[in-house]
Structure formats: C-alpha cells, structure tokens
C-alpha positions as CSV (number, residue, x, y, z in Angstrom):
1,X,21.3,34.8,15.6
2,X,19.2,32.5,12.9
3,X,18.5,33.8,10.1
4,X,15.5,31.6,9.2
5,X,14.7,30.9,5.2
6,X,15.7,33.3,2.5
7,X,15.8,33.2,-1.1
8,X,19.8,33.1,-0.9
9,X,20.0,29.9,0.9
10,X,17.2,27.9,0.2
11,X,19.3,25.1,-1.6
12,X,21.6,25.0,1.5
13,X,20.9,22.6,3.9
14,X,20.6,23.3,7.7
15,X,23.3,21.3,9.0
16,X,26.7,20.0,7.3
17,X,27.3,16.3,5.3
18,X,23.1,16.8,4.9
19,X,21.4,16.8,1.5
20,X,17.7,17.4,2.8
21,X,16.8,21.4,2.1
22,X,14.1,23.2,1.9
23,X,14.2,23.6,-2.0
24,X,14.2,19.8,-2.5
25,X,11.1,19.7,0.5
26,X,9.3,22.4,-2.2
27,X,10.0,19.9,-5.0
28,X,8.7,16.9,-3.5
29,X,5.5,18.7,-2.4
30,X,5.0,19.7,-6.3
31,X,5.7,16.0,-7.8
32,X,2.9,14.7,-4.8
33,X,0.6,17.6,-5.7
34,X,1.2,16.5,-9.6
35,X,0.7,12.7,-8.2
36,X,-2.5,12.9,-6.3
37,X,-3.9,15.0,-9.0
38,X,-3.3,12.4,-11.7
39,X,-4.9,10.0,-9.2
40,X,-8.4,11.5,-8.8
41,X,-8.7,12.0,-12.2
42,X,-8.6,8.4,-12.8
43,X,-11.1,7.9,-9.3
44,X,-13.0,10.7,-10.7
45,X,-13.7,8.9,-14.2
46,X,-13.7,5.3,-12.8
47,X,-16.5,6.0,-10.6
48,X,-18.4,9.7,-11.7
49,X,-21.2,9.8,-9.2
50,X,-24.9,9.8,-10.7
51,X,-24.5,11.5,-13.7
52,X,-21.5,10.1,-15.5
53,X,-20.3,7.4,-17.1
54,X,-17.9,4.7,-15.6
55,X,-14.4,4.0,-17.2
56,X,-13.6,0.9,-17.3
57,X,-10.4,0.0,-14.9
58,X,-7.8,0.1,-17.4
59,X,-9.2,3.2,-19.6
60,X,-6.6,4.9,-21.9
C-alpha cells in the first residue's frame, strides 16, 4: 500500500539511485517565487503605468 507524502519522508526520493524529492521540488518553487518576484519589481519600476516615474534600464 502507498503511503503517499509525509513529513517523515519528504527528503526521500520515490525511487532508488534518484536525487529528485519532493523537499528539493518545494525548494525550487521558493527560489522561482523569490526570482519572479525580483523580476516584476524591476518591470514594475521600469515601466510604472500612468502615474509613476520610469527607471532608467540599468537603475541601482
């Protein structure tokens, strides 16, 4: 019987000589979430809409 996802084994990979689990799955989802966050900030200052001001492309 499976025992699907549990805290206990969630750095255990599903089948053996495999590195891919779910704990490194969560991880990567974080760093992209931290990525595309840091990316529309910079989208969101470089072009503001109607009432902001425009950074320059290579704004500090």
């Amino acid at each position: 019987m499976a025992q699907g996802i549990q805290w206990f084994n969630l750095n255990k990979s599903m089948k053996p000589n495999d590195n891919f689990t779910v704990l490194y799955c969560i991880i990567m989802m974080f760093a992209d979430s931290i990525i595309y966050m840091l990316f529309t900030v910079y989208i969101e200052n470089l072009f503001p809409g109607e009432f902001g001001i425009p950074q320059p492309w290579n704004y500090p």
